[in-house]
N, C-alpha and C positions, 0 to 999 in steps of 0.2 A: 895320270890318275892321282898323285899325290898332290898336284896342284887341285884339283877338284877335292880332295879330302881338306885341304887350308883352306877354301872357300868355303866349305858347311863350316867351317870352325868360327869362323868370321860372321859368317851369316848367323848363327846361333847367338853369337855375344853381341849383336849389333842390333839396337831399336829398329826398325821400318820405316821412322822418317830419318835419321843420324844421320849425318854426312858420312859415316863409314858403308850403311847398307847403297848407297848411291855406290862408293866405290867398289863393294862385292860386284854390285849390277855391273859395271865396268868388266871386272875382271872376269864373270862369267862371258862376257861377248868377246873379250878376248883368249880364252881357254878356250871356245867355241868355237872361232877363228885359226887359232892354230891348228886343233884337232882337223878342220875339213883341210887346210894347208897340207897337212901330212898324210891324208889320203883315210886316217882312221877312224872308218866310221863309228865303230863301238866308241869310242871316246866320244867322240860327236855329239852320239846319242844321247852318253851320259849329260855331257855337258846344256845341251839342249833342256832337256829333262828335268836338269838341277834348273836352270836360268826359268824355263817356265814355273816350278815352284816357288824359286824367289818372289817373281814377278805376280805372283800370286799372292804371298806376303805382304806386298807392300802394294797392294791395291790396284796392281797395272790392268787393271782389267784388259782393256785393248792388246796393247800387246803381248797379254798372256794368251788370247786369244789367236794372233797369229802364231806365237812360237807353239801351242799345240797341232796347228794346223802344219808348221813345218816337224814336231814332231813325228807324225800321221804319216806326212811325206817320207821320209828318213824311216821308218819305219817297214815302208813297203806293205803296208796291209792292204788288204784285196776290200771291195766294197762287202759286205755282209760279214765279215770274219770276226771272231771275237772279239779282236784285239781293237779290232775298227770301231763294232759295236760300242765295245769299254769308254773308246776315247772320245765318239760322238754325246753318248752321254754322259759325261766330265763336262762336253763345251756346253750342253745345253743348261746343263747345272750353274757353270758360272754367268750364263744368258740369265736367267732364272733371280741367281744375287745379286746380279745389274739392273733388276727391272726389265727386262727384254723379256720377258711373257711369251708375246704369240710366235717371235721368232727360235725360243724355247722349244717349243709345241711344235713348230713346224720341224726342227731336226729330230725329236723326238718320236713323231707318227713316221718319219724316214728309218729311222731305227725299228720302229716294229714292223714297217710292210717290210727291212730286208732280211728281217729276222724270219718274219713267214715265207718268205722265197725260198730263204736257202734251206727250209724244211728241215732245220737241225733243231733237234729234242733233246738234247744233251742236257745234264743238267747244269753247267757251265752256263750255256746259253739262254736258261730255262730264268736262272735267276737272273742274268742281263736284263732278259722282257721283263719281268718282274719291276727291276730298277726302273726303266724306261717308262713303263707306266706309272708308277709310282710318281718318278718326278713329273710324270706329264698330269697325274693328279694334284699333287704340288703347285704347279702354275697355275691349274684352274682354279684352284681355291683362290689363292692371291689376286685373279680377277674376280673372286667372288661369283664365278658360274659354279656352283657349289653342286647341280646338278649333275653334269658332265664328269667334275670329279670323281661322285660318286661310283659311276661308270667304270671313269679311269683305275679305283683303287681296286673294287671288286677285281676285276680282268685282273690286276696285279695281285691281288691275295691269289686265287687262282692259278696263274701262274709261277707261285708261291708253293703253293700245294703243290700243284704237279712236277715241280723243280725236286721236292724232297722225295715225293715218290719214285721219279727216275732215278735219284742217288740210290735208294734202298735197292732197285730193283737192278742196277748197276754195280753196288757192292762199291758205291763211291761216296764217300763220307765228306772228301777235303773240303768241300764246299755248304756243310750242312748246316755251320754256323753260320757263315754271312747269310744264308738265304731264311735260314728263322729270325734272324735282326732284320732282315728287309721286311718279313712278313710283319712282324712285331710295329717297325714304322709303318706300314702300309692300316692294321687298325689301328693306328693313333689317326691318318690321314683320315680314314675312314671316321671316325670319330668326330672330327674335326667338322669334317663336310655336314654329318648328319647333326649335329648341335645344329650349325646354320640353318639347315632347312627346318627346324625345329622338329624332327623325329628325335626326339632326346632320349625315348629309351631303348631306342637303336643306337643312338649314339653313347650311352652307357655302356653298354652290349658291348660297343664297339673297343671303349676305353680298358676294359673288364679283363678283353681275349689281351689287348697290347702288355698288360701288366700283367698275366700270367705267363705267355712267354717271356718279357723279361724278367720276370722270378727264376724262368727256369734256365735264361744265358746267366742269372747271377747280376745284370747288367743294374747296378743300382741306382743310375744317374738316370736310366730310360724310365723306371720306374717310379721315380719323381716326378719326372715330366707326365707320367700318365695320371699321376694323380693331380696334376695342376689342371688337367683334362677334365678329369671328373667334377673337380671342382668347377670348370668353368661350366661344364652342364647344367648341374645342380645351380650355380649364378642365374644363369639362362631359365631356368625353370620357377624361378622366384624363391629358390631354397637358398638363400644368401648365408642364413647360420650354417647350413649342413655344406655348404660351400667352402666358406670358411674355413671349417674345422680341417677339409682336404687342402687345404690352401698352405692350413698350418704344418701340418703333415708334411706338407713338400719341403715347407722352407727349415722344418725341423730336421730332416736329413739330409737335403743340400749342405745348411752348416755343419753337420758330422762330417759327410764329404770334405766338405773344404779343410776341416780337420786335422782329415787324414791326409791331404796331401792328393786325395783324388778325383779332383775338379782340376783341370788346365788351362780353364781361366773362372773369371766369377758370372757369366753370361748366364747360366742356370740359378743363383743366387739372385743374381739381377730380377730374372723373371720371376722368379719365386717371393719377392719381394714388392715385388711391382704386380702380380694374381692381390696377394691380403691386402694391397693398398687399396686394387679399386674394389673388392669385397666389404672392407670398411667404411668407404665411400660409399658405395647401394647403399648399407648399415645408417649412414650419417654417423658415422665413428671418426669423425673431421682431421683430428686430434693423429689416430694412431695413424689413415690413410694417409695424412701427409708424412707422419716419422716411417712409413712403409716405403714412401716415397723417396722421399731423402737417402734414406740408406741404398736404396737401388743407385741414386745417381751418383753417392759419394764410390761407393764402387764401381761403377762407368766411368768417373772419371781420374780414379786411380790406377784403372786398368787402361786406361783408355782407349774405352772400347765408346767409338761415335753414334753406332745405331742407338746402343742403348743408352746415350748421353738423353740425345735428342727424344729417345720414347718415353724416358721418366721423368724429361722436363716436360711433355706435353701432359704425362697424367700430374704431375704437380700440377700444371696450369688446370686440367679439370680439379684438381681439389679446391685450389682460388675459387675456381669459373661458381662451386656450390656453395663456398663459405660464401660468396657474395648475393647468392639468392635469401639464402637463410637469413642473411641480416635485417632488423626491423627497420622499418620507414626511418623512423628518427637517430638512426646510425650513417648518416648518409656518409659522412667521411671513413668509415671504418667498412663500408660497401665498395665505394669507392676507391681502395687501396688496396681491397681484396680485389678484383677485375682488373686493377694493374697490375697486380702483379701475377694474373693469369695470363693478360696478354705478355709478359715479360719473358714468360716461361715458354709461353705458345713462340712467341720467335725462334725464341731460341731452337725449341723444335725444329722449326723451320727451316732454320738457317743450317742445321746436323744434317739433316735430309736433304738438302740442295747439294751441302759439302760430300755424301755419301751418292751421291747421285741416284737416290732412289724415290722414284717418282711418286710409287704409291704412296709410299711415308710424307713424303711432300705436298701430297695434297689433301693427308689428313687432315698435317701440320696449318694447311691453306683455311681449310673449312672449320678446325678449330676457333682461330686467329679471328677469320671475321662472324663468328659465333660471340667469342668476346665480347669484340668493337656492337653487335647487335645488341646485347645486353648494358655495354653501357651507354648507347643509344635511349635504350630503355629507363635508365635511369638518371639520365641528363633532360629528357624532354618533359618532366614538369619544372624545371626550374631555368634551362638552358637549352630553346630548341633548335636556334643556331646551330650550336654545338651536339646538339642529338643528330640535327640533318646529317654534319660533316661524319657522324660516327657510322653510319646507318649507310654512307656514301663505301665507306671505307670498307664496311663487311661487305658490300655488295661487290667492290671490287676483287675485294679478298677469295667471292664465292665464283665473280666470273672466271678469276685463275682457274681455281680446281677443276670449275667443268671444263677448261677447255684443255685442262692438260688430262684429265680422266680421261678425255674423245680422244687427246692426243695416242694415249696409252691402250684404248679399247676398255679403258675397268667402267664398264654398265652400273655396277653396286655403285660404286666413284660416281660417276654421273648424275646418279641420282639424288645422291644424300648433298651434291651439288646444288643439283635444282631446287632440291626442299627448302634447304640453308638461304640461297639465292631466293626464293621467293617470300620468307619470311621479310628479309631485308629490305624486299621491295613492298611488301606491304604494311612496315613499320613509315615508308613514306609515303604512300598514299597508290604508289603506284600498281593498285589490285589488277588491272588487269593483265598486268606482264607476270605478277606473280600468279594470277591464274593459269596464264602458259606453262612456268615452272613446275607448280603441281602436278601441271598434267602430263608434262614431262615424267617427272617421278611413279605416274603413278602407273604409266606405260612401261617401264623399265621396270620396275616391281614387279609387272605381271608378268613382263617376259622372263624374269629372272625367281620367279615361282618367290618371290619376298613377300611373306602374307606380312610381317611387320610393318617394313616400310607401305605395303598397299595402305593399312590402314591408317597409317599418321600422313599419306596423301590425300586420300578420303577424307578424313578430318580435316588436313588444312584445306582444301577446295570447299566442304564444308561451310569450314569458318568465314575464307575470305569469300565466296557467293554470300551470306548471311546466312548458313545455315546454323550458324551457333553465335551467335549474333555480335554483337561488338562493332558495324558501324551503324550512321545516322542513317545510311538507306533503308535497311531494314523495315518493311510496315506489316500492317496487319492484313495483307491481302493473302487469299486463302491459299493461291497455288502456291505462292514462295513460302509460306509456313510450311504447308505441304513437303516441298522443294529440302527444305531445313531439316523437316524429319524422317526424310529418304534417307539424304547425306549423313545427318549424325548417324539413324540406322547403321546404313553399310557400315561408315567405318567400323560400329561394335562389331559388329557381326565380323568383319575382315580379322581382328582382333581374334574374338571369340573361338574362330574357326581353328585356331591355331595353340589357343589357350593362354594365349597373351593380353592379358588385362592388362597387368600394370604400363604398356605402354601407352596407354591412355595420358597419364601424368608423369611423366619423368620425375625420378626421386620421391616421386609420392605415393609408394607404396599402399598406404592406409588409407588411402581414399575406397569412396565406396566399392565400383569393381574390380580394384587389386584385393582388397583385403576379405569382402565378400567371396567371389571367386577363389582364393586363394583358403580359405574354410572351409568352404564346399566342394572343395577338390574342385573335377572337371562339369562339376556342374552351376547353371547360372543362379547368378546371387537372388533370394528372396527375401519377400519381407520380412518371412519366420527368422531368420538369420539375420538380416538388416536390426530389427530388433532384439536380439540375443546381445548383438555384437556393441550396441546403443547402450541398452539398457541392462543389463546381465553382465559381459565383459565388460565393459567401459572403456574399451579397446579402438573407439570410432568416434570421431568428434565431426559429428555431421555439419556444422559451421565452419569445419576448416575447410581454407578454399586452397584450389591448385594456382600455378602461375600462370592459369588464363583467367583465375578470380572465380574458378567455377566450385561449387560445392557438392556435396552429396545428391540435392534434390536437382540441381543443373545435369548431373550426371544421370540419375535417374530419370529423369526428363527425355535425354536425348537416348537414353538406352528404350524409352517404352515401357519402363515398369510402372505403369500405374498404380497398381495399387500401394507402391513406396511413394509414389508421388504422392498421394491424398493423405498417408499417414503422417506423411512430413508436412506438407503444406498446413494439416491438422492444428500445427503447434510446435511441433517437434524440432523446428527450426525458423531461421529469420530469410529472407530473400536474401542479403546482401546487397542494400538497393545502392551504398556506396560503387559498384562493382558496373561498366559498363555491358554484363552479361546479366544484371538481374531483373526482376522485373515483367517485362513485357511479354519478351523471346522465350522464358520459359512457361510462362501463361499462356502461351500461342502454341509451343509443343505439346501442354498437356492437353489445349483443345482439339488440337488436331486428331492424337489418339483417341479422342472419347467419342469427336462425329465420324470418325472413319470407323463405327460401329462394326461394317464386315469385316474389318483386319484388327484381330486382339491387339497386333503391336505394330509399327513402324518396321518391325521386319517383317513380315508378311506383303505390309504393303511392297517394299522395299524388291519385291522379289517378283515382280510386276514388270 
């Protein structure tokens, strides 16, 4: 016993990579060793017990995994018993921060069917299901079946409530705090899930209930974290100020926390640091999102802490990836430095996520990376098409990793924002019709995965690359493919619309016609009445700015169906952009389509055919 008391002592003063924690590991396999030498199992156990914590410490995932499984054993716990329960959900959790997913899932639905076996209602028992679901909620968000989760967290709320009713009605209390913390996390998960599917004021709802239980544990670190929730909702909803300001919130009492000495590492600081960075980034607040940036990493890698090394070099590299849109034509060196040094960071990501062995991270990391190489693809092929090919070569390779390691993993969401990535690539070289496959790939997986967002940025790029929004030489004036054009651009809005997701139309271009339209008239579709407020009244709309497809207000309105913005713009109100390989023709050919397709007011009507 007192040999295992000098090993925590050790273990305590010793880094996790040291040559010293190497030799703790030693000496617990040999405390270990003696103990079963001497026949004592209680030491054993301890011994065991301590060695699989260590082993946990220092990243042993694997063989932390068997030494709980010989804990288990040494243990003697019967299949369905508490303590059994306890310990299968411990392995599926560390499954879980390995990236192991579905084999997660699979030990965890074995924990609930043996928990409905053994027909125990205890509340002991009651808050185990609870857990079990919860982390089986857990893994499914991480695959992005955000559906299923939802499932998964209710049955745990649920069993949540009926865990504290049995205490009350048992006169058993010991248990009544960890089971309102599990409820507590169970509506943050729930919260989580429902921002994804974009029920956001369900997912308010959801953040609202987590942050009044932890008011009422006192639990002030949980309560940060739910307001970084809120915040991300409100992000998700287009409220980016009112996002913000929760953003602010979080990272204002994190730092009190840390303070006082009650934070035990800076991983909630990180985060909270790394929410107002990309808050400032939606903003185009270039400036603070990167200093929001930096400071999350200088803390990552003072703590050194890897995951969060690798996730604020990746959002660093999106603050590159936007300073380098925003630069004007004749910056071409100062674009260019910005994109390298987004790929610089995007490795790095990369390279934290391979070392961390975790998969999803890694193939954000992937899909980032050759998001980059795309862009500066894009900005090497008026002067260097050489050199654009081999860039455009290199995302594509970038984009086949992810998808095949997303298949590998089972992540559907992964898959897809794969495929999209991947087809972009391939059709920056000509190769439209493989990236027509991608699309359609994506836009399959979207639909099974209930993703009205991603449905419609697949719509739209299938869309685009058929000619529905024009941009190649094929394009002509034959009536069915005009037609064809403003079916496609239709759906996509409407995919959008359905969900109240405008601004994904234009990434970072909030102000364009149906983000900021949309977004004045609440849930309802943008009008002329407003289109001209917004023009002429606010001065809030610059109907000549174009997006990074070169589309402007009257391209948008065009392919939304609003004629009568169309005719008011075409009026005068603005110029085609005949520099722009979307102006011109394809929007004259949209606006005639609407006007002979006289039975269908708009493109969505026809659209519904």
């Amino acid at each position: 016993m007192l040999e295992l008391l000098q090993l925590q002592e050790k273990a305590a003063a010793s880094s996790t990579e040291s040559i010293e924690a190497h030799l703790v590991l030693s000496d617990c396999h040999r405390a270990r060793a003696r103990a079963r030498a001497a026949s004592d199992r209680d030491l054993e156990m301890r011994a065991t017990r301590f060695l699989a914590t260590f082993q946990k410490m220092m990243g042993l995932q694997d063989e932390y995994l068997e030494t709980l499984d010989e804990q288990q054993a040494l243990a003697g716990n019967e299949q369905g018993s508490l303590e059994a329960v306890k310990n299968t959900i411990h392995k599926a959790h560390v499954m879980a921060d390995d990236g192991r997913y579905p084999i997660a899932i699979r030990l965890l639905d074995d924990v609930v069917e043996d928990i409905r076996k053994s027909g125990d209602r205890s509340p002991a028992m009651l808050g185990s299901l609870c857990k079990a679901q919860m982390e089986s909620a857990r893994c499914l968000s991480r695959m992005n079946e955000h559906a299923r989760a939802v499932d998964e967290v209710q049955a745990s709320v649920a069993s949540a409530l009926e865990a504290l009713e049995a205490g009350k009605q048992a006169g058993v209390v010991e248990h009544e705090h960890q089971v309102y913390k599990s409820l507590a996390q169970a509506y943050d998960q729930l919260g989580n899930s429902m921002n994804v599917l974009c029920r956001y004021e369900d997912a308010l709802q959801a953040y609202q209930d987590a942050l009044g239980v932890n008011a009422e544990l006192l639990d002030e670190k949980a309560q940060c974290h739910n307001m970084g929730g809120l915040g991300t909702v409100y992000n998700e909803m287009g409220e980016v100020a009112r996002a913000k300001e929760y953003f602010e919130k979080a990272l204002e009492q994190a730092e009190s926390l840390s303070l006082q000495g009650k934070l035990r590492d800076a991983r909630l600081l990180c985060t909270c640091h790394g929410n107002l960075g990309t808050a400032c980034l939606k903003l185009d607040e270039l400036e603070m999102a990167k200093l929001q940036h930096e400071r999350a990493l200088q803390l990552a890698h003072a703590h050194d802490m890897r995951e969060e090394i690798g996730r604020s070099s990746g959002n660093l590299g999106n603050v590159y990836l936007r300073m380098a849109e925003i630069v004007g034509a004749d910056r071409g060196d100062d674009k260019r430095a910005a994109l390298d040094n987004a790929a610089e960071h995007h490795a790095e990501s990369l390279k934290h996520a391979r070392n961390g062995r975790n998969k999803l991270s890694e193939g954000r990391a992937l899909g980032n990376l050759g998001n980059v190489h795309t862009n500066i693809g894009m900005h090497l092929r008026s002067t260097n098409i050489q050199a654009a090919v081999l860039s455009f070569d290199r995302a594509c390779k970038f984009h086949e990793e992810h998808w095949k390691l997303a298949v590998e993993v089972g992540d559907s969401a992964g898959e897809a924002s794969a495929s999209a990535n991947l087809g972009d690539a391939l059709r920056h070289l000509g190769r439209n019709e493989e990236a027509i496959q991608c699309y359609e790939n994506q836009l399959r997986l979207s639909e099974e995965l209930c993703d009205q967002q991603n449905k419609a940025k697949a719509l739209s790029s299938l869309a685009r690359c058929k000619g529905v929004l024009g941009g190649f030489d094929s394009i002509g004036s034959d009536r069915r493919n005009v037609a064809e054009r403003a079916v496609g651009g239709a759906a996509a809005v409407r995919s959008i619309e359905s969900e109240r997701r405008h601004s994904v139309i234009t990434r970072h271009h909030a102000e364009r016609f149906l983000a900021l339209a949309a977004q004045r008239e609440s849930s309802r579709q943008g009008t002329l009445k407003s289109m001209q407020r917004l023009v002429e009244t606010d001065g809030k709309l610059d109907v000549n700015a174009q997006d990074e497809c070169g589309r402007t207000a009257l391209h948008l309105a065009a392919e939304a169906g609003k004629l009568d913005i169309v005719e008011w713009l075409v009026e005068g109100k603005t110029r085609l952009g005949h520099s722009t390989p979307f102006a011109g023709g394809p929007v004259r050919e949209l606006v005639m389509v609407n006007a002979e397709t006289h039975n269908y007011e708009t493109p969505y009507q026809l659209a519904l055919l």
